[in-house]
N, CA, C and O atoms as a CHARMM CRD file, in Angstrom:
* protein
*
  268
    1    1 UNK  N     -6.23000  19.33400  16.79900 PROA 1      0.00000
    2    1 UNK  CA    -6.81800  18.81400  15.58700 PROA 1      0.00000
    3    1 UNK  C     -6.20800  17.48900  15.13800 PROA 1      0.00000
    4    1 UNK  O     -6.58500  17.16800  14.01200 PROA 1      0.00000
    5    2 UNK  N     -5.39400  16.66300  15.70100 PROA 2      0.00000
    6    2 UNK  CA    -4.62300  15.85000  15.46100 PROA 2      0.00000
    7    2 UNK  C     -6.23100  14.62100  15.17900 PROA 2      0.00000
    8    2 UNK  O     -7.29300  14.68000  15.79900 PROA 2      0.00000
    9    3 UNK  N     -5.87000  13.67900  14.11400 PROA 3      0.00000
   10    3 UNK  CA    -6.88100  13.49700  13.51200 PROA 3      0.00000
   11    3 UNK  C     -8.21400  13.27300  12.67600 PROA 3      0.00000
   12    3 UNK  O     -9.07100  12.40900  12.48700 PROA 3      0.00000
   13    4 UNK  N     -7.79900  14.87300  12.19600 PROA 4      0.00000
   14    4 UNK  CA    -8.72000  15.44700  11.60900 PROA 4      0.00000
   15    4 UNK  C     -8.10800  15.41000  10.12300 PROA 4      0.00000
   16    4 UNK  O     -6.96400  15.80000   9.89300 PROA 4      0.00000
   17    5 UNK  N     -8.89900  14.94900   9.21800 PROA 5      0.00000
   18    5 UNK  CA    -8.37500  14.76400   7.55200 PROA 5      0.00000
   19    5 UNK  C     -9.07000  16.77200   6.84500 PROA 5      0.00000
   20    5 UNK  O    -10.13800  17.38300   6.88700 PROA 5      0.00000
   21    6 UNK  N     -8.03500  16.96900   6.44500 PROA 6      0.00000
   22    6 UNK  CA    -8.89200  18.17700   5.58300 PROA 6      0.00000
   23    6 UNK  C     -8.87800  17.98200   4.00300 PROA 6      0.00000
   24    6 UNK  O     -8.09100  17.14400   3.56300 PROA 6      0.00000
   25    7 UNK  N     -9.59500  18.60800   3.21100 PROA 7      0.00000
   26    7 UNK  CA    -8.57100  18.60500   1.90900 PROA 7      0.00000
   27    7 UNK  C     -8.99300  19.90900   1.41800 PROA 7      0.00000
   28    7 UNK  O    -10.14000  20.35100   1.48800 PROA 7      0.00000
   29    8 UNK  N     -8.12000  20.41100   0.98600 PROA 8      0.00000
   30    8 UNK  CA    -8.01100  21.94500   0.45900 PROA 8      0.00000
   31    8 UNK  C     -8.54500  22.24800  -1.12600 PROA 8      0.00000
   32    8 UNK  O     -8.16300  21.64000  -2.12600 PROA 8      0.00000
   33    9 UNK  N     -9.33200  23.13000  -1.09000 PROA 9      0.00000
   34    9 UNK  CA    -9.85500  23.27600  -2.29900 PROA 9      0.00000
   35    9 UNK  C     -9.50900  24.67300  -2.81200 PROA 9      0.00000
   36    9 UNK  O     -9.65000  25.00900  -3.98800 PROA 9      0.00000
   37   10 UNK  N     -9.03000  25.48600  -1.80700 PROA 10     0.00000
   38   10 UNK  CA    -8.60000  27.03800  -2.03600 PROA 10     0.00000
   39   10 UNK  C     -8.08800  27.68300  -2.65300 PROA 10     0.00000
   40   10 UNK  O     -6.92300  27.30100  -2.76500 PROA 10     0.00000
   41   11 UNK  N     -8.28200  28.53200  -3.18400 PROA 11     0.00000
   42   11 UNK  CA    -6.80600  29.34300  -4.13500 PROA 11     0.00000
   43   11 UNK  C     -6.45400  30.65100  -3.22400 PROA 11     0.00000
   44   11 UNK  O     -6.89200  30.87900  -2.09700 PROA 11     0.00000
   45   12 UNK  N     -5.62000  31.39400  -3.93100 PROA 12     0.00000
   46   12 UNK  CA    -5.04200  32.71700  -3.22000 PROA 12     0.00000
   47   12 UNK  C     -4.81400  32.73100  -1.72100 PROA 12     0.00000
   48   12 UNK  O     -4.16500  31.82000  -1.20600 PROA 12     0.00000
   49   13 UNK  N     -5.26300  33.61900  -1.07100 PROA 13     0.00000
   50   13 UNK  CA    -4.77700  33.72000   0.43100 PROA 13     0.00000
   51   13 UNK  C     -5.45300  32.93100   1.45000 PROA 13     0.00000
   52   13 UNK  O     -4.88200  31.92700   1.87600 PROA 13     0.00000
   53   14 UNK  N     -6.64900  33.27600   1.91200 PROA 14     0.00000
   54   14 UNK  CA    -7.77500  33.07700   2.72200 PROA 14     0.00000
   55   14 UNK  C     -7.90100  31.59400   3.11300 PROA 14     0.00000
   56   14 UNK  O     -7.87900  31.40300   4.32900 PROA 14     0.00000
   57   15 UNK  N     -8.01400  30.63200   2.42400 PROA 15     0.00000
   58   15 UNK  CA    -8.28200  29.78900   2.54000 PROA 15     0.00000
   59   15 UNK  C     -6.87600  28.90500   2.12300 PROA 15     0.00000
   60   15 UNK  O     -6.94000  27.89800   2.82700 PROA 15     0.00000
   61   16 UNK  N     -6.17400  28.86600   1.65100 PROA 16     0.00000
   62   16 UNK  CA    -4.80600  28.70100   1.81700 PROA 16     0.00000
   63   16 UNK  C     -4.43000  28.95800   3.33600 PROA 16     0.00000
   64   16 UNK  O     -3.68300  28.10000   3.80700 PROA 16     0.00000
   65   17 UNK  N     -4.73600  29.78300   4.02200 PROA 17     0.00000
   66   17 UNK  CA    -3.64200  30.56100   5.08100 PROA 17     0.00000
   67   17 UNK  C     -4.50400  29.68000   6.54300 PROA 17     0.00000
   68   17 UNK  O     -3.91100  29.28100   7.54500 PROA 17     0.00000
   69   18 UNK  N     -5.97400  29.55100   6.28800 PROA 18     0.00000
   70   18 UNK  CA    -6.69900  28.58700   7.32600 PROA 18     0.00000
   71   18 UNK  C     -6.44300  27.47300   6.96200 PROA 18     0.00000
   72   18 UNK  O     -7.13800  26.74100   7.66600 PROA 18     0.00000
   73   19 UNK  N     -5.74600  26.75400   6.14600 PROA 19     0.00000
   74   19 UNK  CA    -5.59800  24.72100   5.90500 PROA 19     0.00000
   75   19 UNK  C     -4.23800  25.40900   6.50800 PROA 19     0.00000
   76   19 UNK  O     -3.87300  24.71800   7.45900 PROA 19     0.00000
   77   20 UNK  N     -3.35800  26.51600   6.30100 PROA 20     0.00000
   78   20 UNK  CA    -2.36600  25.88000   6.98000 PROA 20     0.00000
   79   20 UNK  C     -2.15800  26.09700   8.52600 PROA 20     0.00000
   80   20 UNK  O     -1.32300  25.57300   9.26300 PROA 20     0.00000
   81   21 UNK  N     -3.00200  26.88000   8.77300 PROA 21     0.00000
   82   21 UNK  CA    -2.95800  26.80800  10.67200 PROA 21     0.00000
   83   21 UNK  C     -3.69000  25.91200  11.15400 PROA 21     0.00000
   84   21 UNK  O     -3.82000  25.84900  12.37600 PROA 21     0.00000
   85   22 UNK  N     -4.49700  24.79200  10.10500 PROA 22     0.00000
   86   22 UNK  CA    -5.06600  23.54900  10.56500 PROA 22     0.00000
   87   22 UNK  C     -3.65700  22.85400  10.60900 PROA 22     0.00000
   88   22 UNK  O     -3.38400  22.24900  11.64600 PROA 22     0.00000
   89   23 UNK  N     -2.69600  22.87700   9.55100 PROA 23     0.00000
   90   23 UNK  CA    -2.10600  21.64700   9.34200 PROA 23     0.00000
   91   23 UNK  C     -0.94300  22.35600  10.70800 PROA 23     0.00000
   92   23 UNK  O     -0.59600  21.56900  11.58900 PROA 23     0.00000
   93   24 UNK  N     -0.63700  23.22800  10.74200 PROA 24     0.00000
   94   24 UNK  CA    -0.28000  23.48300  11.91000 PROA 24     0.00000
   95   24 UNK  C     -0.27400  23.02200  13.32400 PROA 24     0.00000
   96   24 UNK  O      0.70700  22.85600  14.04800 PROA 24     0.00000
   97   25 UNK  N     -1.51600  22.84600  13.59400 PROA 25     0.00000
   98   25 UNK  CA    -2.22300  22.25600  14.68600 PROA 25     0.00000
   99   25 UNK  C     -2.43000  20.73100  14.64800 PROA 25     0.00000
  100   25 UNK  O     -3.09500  20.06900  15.44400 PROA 25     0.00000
  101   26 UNK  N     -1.72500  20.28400  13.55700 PROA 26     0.00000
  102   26 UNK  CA    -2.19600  18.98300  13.64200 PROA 26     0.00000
  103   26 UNK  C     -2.75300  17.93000  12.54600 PROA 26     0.00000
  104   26 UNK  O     -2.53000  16.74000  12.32700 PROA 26     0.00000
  105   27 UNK  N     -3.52900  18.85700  11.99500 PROA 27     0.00000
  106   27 UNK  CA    -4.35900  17.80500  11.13200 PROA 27     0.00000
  107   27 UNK  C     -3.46300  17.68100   9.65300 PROA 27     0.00000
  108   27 UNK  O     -2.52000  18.31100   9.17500 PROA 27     0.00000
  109   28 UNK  N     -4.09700  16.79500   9.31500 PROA 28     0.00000
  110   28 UNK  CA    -3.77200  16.20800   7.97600 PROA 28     0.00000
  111   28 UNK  C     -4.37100  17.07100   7.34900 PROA 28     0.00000
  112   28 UNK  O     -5.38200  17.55700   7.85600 PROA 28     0.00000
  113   29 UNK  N     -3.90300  17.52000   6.02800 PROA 29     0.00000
  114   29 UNK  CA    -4.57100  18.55800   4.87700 PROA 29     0.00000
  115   29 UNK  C     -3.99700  17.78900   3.53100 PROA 29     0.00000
  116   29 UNK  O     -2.83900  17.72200   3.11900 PROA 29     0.00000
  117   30 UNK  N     -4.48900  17.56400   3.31400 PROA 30     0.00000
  118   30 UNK  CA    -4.51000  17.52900   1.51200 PROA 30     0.00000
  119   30 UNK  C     -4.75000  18.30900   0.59000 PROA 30     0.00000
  120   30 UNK  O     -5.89100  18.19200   0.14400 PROA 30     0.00000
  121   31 UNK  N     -3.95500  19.27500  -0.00900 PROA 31     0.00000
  122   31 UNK  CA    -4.46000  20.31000  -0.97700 PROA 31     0.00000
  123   31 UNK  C     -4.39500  19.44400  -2.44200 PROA 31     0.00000
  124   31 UNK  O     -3.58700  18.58500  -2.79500 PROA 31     0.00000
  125   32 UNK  N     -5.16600  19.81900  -2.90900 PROA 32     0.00000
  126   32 UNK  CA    -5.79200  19.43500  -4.40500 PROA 32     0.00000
  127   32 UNK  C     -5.60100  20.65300  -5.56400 PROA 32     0.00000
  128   32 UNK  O     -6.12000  21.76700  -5.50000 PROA 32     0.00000
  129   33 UNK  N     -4.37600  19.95500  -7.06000 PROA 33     0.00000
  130   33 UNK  CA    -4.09100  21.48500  -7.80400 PROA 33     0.00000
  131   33 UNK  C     -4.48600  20.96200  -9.04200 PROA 33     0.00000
  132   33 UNK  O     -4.62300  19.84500  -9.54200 PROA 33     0.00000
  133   34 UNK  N     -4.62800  22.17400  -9.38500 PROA 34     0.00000
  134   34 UNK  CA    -4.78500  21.77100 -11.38600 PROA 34     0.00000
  135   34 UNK  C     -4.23700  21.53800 -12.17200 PROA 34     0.00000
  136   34 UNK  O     -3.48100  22.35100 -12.70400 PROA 34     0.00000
  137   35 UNK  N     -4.37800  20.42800 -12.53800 PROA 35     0.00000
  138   35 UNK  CA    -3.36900  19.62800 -13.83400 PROA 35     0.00000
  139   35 UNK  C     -2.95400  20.34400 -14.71200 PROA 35     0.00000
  140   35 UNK  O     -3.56800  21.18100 -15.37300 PROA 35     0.00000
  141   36 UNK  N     -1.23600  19.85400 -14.77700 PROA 36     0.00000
  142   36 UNK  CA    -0.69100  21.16500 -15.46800 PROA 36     0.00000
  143   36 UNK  C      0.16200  21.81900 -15.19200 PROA 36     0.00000
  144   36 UNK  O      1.35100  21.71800 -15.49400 PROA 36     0.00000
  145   37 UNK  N     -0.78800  23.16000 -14.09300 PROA 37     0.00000
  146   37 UNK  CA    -0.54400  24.25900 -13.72600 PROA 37     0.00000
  147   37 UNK  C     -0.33400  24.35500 -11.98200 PROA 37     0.00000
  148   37 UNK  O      0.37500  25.20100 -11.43700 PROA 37     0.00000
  149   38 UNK  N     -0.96500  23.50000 -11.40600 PROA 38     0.00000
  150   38 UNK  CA    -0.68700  23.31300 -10.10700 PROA 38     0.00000
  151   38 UNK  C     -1.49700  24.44400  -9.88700 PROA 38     0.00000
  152   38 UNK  O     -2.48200  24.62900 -10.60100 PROA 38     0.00000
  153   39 UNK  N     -1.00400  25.72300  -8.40000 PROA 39     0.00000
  154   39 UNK  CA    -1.85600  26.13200  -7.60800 PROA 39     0.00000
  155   39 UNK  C     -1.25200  27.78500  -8.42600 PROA 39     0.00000
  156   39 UNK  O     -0.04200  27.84500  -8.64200 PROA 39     0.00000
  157   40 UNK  N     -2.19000  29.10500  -8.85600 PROA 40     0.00000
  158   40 UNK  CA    -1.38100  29.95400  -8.72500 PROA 40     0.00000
  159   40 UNK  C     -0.72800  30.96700  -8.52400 PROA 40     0.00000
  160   40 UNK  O     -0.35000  31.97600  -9.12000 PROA 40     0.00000
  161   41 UNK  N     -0.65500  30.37700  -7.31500 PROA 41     0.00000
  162   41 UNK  CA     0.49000  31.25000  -6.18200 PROA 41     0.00000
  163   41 UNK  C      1.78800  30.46000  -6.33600 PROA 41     0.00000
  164   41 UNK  O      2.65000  30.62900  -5.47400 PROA 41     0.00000
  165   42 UNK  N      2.00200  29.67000  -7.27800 PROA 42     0.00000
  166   42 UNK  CA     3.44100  28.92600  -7.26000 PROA 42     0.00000
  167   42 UNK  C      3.85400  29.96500  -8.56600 PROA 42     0.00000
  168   42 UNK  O      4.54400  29.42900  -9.43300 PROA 42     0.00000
  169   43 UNK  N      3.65600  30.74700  -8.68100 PROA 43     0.00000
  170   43 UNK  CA     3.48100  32.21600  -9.78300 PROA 43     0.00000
  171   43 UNK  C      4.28000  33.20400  -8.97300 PROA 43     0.00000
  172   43 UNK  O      5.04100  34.02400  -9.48900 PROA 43     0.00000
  173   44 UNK  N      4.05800  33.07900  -7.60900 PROA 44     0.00000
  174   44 UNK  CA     4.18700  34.71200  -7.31100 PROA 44     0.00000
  175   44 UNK  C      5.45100  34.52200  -6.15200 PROA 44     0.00000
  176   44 UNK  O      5.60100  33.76700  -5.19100 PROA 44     0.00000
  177   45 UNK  N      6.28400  35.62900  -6.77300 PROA 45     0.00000
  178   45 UNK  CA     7.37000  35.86000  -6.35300 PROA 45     0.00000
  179   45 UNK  C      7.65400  35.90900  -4.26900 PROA 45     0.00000
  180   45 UNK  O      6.67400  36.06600  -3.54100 PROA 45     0.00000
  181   46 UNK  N      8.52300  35.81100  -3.90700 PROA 46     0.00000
  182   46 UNK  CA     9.62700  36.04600  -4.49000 PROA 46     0.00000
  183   46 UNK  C     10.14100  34.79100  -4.44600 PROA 46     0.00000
  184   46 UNK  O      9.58600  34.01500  -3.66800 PROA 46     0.00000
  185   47 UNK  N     11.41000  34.24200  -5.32600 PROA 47     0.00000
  186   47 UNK  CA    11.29600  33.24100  -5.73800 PROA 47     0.00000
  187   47 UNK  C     12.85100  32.83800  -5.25700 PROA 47     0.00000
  188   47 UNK  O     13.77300  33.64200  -5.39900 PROA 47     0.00000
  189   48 UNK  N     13.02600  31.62300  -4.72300 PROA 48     0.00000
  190   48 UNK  CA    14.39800  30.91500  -4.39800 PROA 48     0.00000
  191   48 UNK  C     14.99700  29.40700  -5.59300 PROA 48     0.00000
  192   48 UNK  O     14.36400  28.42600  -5.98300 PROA 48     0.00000
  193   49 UNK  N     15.40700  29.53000  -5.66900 PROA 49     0.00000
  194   49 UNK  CA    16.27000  28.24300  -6.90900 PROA 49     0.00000
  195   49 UNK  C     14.78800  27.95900  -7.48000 PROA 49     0.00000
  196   49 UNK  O     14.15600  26.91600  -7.31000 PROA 49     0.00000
  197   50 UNK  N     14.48900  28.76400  -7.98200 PROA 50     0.00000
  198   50 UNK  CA    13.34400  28.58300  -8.82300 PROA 50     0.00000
  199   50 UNK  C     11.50300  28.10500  -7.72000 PROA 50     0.00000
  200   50 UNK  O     10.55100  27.42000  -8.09300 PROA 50     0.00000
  201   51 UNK  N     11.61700  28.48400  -7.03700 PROA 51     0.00000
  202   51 UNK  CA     9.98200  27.99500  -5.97900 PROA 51     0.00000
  203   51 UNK  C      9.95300  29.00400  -5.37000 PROA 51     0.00000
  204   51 UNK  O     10.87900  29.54100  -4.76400 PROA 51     0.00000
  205   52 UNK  N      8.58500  29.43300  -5.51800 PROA 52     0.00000
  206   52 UNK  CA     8.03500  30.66500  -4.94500 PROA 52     0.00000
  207   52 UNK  C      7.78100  29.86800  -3.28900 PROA 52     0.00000
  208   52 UNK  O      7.27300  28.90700  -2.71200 PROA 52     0.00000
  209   53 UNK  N      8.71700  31.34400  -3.08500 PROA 53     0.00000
  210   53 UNK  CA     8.75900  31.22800  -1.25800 PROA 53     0.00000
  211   53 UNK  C      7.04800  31.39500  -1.14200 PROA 53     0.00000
  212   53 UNK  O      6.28900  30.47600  -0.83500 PROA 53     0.00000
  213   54 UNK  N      6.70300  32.57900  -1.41500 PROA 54     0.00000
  214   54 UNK  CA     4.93000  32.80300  -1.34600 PROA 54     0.00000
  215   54 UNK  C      4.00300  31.11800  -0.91500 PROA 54     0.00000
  216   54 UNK  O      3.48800  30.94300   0.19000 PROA 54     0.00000
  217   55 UNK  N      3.97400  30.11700  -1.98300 PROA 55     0.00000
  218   55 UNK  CA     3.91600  29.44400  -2.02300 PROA 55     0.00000
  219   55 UNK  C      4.35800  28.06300  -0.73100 PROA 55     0.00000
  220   55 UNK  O      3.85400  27.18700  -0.02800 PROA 55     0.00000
  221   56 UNK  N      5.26300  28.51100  -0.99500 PROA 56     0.00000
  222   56 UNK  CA     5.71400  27.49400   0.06000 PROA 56     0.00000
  223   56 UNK  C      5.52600  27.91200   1.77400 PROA 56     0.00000
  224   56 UNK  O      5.48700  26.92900   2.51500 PROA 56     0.00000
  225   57 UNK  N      5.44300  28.88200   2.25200 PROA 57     0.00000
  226   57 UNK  CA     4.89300  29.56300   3.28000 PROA 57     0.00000
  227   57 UNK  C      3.65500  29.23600   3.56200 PROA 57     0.00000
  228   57 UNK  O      3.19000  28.58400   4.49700 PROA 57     0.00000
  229   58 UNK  N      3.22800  29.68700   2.77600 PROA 58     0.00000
  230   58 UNK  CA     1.22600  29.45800   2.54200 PROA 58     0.00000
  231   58 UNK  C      0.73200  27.89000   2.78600 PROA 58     0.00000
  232   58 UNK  O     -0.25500  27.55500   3.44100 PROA 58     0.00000
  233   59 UNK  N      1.36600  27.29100   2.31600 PROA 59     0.00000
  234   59 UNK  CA     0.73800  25.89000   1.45500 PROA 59     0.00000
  235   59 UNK  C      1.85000  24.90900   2.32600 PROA 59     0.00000
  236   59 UNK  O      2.03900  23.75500   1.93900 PROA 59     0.00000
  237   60 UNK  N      2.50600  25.39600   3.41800 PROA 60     0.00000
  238   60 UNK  CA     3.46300  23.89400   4.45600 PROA 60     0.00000
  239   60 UNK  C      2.71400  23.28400   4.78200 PROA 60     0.00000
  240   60 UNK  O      1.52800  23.42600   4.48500 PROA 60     0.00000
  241   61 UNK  N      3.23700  22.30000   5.58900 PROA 61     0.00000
  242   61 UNK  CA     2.93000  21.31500   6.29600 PROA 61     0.00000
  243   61 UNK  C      1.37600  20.18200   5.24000 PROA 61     0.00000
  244   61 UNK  O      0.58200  19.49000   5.87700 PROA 61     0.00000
  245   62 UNK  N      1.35200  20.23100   4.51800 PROA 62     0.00000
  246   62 UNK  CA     0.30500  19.11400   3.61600 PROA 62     0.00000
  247   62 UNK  C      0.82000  18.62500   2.65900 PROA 62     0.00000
  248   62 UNK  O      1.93100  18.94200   2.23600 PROA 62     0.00000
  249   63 UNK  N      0.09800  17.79600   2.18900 PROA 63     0.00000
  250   63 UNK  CA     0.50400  16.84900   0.76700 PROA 63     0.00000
  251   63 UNK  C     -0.23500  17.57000  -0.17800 PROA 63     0.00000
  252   63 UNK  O     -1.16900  18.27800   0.20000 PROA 63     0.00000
  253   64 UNK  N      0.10800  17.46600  -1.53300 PROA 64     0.00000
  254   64 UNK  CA    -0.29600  17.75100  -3.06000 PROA 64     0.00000
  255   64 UNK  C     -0.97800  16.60700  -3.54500 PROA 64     0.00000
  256   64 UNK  O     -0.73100  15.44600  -3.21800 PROA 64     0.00000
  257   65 UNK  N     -1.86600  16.99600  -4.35800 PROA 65     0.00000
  258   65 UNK  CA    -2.49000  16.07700  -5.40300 PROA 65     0.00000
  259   65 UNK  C     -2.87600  16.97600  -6.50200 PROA 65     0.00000
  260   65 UNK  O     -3.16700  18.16300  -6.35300 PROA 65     0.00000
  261   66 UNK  N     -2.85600  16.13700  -7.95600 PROA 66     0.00000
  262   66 UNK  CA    -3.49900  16.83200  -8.46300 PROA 66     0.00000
  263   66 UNK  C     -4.49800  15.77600  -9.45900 PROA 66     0.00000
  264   66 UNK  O     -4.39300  14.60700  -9.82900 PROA 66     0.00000
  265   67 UNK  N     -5.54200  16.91400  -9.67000 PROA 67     0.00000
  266   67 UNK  CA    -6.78200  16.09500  -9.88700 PROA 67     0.00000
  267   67 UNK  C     -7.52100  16.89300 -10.99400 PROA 67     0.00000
  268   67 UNK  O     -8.60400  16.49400 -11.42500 PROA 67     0.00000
């Protein structure tokens, strides 16, 4: 997929968990969050110096925006 621009519109699992076996493979992903509040699964435990591991698992390898 090297190449390939995505941008993420997803919440919760499903679609979170496919941008990141794109960005995995290669491509560029851009996830897009809500002003404010960001994405929320940055909510759900379990949590290291304050950042939900959940979160950060799910949602590697891309850039943030919020819009």
């Amino acid at each position: 997929m090297p190449g390939l621009l995505a941008v993420d519109l997803a919440r919760v699992l499903a679609g979170p968990f496919a941008m990141m076996m794109c960005a995995d493979l290669g491509a560029r992903v851009i996830k897009v969050e809500r002003p404010g509040r960001g994405d929320d699964s940055r909510t759900c435990g379990p949590f290291i110096d304050g950042r939900s591991m959940y979160f950060a698992r799910v949602n590697r390898g891309r850039q943030s925006i919020v819009r």
